[in-house]
N, C-alpha and C positions, 0 to 999 in steps of 0.2 A: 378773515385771515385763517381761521379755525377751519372753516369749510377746506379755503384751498389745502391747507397741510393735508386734510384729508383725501384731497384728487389727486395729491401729487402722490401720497404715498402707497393708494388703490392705484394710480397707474403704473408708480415704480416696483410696486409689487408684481401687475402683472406681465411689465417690460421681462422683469427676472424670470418668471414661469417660461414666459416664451420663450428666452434664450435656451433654459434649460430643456424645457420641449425642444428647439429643433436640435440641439447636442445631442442629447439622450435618445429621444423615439423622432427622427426624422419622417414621419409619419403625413402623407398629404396625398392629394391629388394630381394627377400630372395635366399632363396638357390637353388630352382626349379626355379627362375626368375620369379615369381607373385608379383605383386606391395604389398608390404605392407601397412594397415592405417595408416594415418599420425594419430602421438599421439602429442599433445601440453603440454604443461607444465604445471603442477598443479602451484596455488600461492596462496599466502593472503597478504592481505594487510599491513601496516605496523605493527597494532598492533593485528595485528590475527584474529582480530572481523568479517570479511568475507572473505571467502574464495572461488576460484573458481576452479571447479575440470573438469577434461578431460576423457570420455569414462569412465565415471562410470554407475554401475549396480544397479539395484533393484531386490534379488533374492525373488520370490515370494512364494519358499518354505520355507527359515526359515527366511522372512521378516526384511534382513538385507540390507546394501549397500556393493558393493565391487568398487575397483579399482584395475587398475594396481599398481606394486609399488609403491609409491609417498615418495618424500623426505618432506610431508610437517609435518614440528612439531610444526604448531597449531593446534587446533580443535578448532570451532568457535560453542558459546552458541548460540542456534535456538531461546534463546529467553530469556532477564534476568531482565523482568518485576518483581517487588518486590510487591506482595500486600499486604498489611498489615491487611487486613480484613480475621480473620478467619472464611471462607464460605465455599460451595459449587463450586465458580467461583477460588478462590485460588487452591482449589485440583483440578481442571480442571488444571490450568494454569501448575501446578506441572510437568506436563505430558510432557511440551516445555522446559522446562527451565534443557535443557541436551544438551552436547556439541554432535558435531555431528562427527562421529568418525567411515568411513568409514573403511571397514578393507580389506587389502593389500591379491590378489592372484596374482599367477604368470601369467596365459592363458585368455585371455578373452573367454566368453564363445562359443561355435557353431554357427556360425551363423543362424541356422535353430531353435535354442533357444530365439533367440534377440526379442524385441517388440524395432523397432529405435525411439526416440525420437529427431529431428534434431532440430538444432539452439543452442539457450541459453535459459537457462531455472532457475527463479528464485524460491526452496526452499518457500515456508511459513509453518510452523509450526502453525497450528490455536486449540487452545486449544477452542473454543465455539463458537457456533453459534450468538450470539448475535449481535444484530448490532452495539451498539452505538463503543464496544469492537475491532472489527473487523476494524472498520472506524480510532478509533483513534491511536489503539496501534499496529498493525496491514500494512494495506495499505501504511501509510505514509513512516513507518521503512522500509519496503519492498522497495520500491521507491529508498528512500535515499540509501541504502544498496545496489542496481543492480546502481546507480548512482559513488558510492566509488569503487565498483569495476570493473570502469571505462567501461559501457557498457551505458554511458548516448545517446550518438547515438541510440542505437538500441530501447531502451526506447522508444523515441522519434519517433522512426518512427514505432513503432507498432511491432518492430523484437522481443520483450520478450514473453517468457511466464510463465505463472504465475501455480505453483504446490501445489497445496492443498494436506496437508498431515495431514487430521481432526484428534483430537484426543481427541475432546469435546463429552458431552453427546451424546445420537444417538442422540435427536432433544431437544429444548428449546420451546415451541410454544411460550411461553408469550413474548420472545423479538427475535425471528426470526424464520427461518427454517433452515434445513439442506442447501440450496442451499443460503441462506446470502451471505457466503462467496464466493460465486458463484459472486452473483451482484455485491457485493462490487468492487471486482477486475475487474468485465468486464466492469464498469465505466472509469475504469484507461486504458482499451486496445479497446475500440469498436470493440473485434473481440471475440465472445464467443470460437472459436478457440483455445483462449492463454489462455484462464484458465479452467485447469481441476485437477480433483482429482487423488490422489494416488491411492486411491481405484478400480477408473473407470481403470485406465492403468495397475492395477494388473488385476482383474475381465478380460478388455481385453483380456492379454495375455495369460491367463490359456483359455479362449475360444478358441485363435489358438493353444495349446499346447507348449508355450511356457513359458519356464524357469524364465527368467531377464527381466526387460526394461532398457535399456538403455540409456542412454543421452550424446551427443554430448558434452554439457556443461553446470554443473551445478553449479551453484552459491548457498552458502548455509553462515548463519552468519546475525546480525544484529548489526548496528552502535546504534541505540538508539531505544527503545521502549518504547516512552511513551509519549504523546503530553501533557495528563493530567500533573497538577498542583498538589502536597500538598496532595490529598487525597490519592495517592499510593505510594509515593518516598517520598515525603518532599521538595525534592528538583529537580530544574530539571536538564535534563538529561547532561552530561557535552560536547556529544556530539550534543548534539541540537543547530544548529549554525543559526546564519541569515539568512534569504531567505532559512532554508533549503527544503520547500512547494513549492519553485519555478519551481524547472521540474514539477513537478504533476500539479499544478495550469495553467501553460504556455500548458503542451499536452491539459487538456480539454475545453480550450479554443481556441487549431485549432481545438480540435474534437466535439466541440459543442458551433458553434459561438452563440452570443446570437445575434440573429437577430430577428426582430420585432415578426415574425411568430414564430419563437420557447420557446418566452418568452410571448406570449398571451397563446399559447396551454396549457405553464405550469403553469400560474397563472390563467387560466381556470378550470383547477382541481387540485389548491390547494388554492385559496380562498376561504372562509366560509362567509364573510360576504357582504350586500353592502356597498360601499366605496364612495369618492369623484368622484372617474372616470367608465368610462365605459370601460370595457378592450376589448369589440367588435368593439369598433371604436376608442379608442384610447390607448396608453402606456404610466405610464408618464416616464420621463428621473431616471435614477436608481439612480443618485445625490442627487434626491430630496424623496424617497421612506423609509417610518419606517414601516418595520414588525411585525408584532406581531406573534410568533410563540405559538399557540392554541392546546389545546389537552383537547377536549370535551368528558365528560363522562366520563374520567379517573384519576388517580392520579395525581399529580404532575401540575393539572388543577388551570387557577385563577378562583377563583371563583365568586367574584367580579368582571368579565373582563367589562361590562358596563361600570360599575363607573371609571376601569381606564381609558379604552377609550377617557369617555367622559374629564376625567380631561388630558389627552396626547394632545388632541386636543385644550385647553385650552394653550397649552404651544406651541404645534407645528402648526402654523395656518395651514387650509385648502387650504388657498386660496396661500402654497408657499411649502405644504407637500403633499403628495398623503400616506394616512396612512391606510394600510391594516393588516387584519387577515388571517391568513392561519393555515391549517392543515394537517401536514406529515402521520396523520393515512392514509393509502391508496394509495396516491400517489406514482406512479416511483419513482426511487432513483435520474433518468433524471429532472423531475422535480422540485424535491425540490434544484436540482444545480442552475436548472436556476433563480429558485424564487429567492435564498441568492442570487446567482453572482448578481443580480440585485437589490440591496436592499443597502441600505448604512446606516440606523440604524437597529441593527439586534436585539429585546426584546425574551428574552425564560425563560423558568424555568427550573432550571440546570438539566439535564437527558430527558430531548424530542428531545435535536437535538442541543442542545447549541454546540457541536463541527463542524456544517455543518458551524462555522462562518470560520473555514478555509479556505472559499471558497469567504468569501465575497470582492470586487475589493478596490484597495486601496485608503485608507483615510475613511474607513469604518468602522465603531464602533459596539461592542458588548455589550449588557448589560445581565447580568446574573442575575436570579432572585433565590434564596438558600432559601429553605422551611425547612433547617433540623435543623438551629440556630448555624449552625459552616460552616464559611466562605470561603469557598473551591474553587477558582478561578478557574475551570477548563480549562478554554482558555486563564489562562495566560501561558500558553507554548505556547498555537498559535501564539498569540502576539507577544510574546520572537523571535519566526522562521519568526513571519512575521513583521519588526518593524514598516509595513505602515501602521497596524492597531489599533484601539483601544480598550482595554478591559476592564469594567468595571462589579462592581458586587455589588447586595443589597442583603441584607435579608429581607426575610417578617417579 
């Protein structure tokens, strides 16, 4: 009796393997004995919101997606930011906010038709080039989304990459270029490598005379889109959880330690004024450091910045604060990380850069300054994701 339990349950064991081999790696031999591709199993997550797909297409003729059969019955929305402001930048966003809804052939295409795309590859849907846009509603959701569907490993070691699938104006000058979304994301992967455009890989593959691109694996769907506060939802997002900035924050901080040399370079050209210290011979500690985030010449500008200056330094001695001005017009996107990561009171006027406080190390305070007479917290979602920071906000 002993014995059989033991054959029965060595065969039910390897009944189960099997199944799950031919679900998982459908891997064999066909009928002429050539190895067939292994195909992996399409999935989404629990409640649909991303999904990850296996050996899918990009036909470049009538600029659809295809897959093999897939049994999956969700389709996940690319994007389902709510703006409430009827503009220009809402009919942009219109353009994402569509589920994505691969449609089923039976033959994958010729191989002499393919463009391969290998690894894992994370979907973005970017309705504009703007930066402030891209940075907050954008990158972050991206992050979190290749994070939920469990590919936080490869995140992490540089294995993602990142798919621009523009669908904003051709270009925006006054708040970026076409290639924004370019930088934005190569911040997040130091390999320009892992972020390219749908475009570039269509354009590609009509150059070799080929049909499809194809992808190994594509990840497509977002958990939450919206870092902002009150001015576009009301409310935040109900996925927006604690620490959820913590992979983004933790990678570029192995990929861009702040060491003495890298954070004089970057407060070398992005300070505007002189200060208490000399950044050529010395740094002070980032504990003790209040910014002032400056934008001379343009909107959104104090105009009085003197006067506060002079009255901040009244309140924060010199002789136990190192208190600087700085200006993001110009500078690397590298740089102005390193400034915030290194700053522990972070001053802006809301729309210059007030969301780069995502970046600032913890026990670090933001203060917002709102020019338009209605209170609109925009980093308190930061906050919310990050509870080791602090958010404050005035009106002028």
């Amino acid at each position: 009796v002993l014995g059989a339990l033991v054959c029965c349950s060595i065969l039910a064991t390897w009944h189960r393997e099997k199944i799950v081999s031919v679900l998982i790696n459908r891997s064999g031999e066909n009928e002429s004995g050539q190895k067939e591709k292994s195909i992996e199993k399409d999935y989404c997550n629990d409640d649909g919101s991303i999904c990850v797909y296996h050996n899918i297409c990009h036909d470049t003729n009538d600029d659809l997606w295809y897959t093999l059969s897939s049994d999956l019955k969700h389709f996940p929305l690319l994007n389902d930011l709510n703006l409430t402001e009827p503009n220009g930048i809402s009919k942009q966003l219109d353009k994402c906010i569509t589920r994505f809804t691969p449609l089923s052939r039976e033959t994958h295409p010729d191989e002499e038709d393919i463009l391969h795309e290998e690894g894992t590859t994370y979907l973005v849907c970017c309705w504009t080039n703007h930066f402030g846009h891209v940075f907050v509603q954008m990158l972050p959701s991206s992050i979190h989304a290749v994070v939920k569907a469990g590919f936080e490993k490869l995140f992490r070691s540089d294995s993602i990459k990142f798919l621009i699938d523009y669908r904003g104006r051709p270009i925006d000058t006054k708040h970026g270029t076409l290639r924004t979304p370019f930088d934005v994301f190569n911040l997040a992967t130091h390999n320009p490598d892992n972020v390219v455009y749908l475009s570039e890989l269509k354009d590609k593959a009509k150059s070799q005379s080929k049909t499809n691109v194809c992808f190994e694996r594509l990840v497509a769907g977002m958990r939450f889109t919206d870092l902002a506060y009150s001015r576009f939802k009301g409310t935040l997002a109900g996925q927006l959880e604690a620490d959820t900035l913590n992979p983004l924050r933790d990678h570029l901080d192995k990929l861009y330690p702040s060491t003495e040399a890298n954070v004089r370079l970057a407060l070398s050209n992005t300070r505007t004024g002189t200060d208490n210290y000399d950044i050529s011979t010395s740094l002070p500690p980032a504990e003790c450091t209040l910014t002032f985030l400056r934008r001379v010449g343009h909107s959104r500008a104090i105009e009085n910045f003197d006067e506060v200056m002079n009255a901040t330094k009244t309140v924060f001695h010199e002789d136990k604060w190192n208190i600087q001005s700085v200006s993001f017009d110009g500078p690397t996107l590298l740089d102005q990380y390193y400034t915030v990561r290194n700053t522990m009171l972070y001053v802006t006027v809301s729309g210059t850069g007030s969301h780069l406080a995502m970046f600032l190390p913890d026990g670090a305070a933001s203060i917002e300054i709102h020019y338009n007479n209605t209170l609109e917290d925009v980093n308190k979602g930061i906050c919310h994701a990050m509870p080791k920071l602090t958010c404050l906000s005035s009106m002028t």
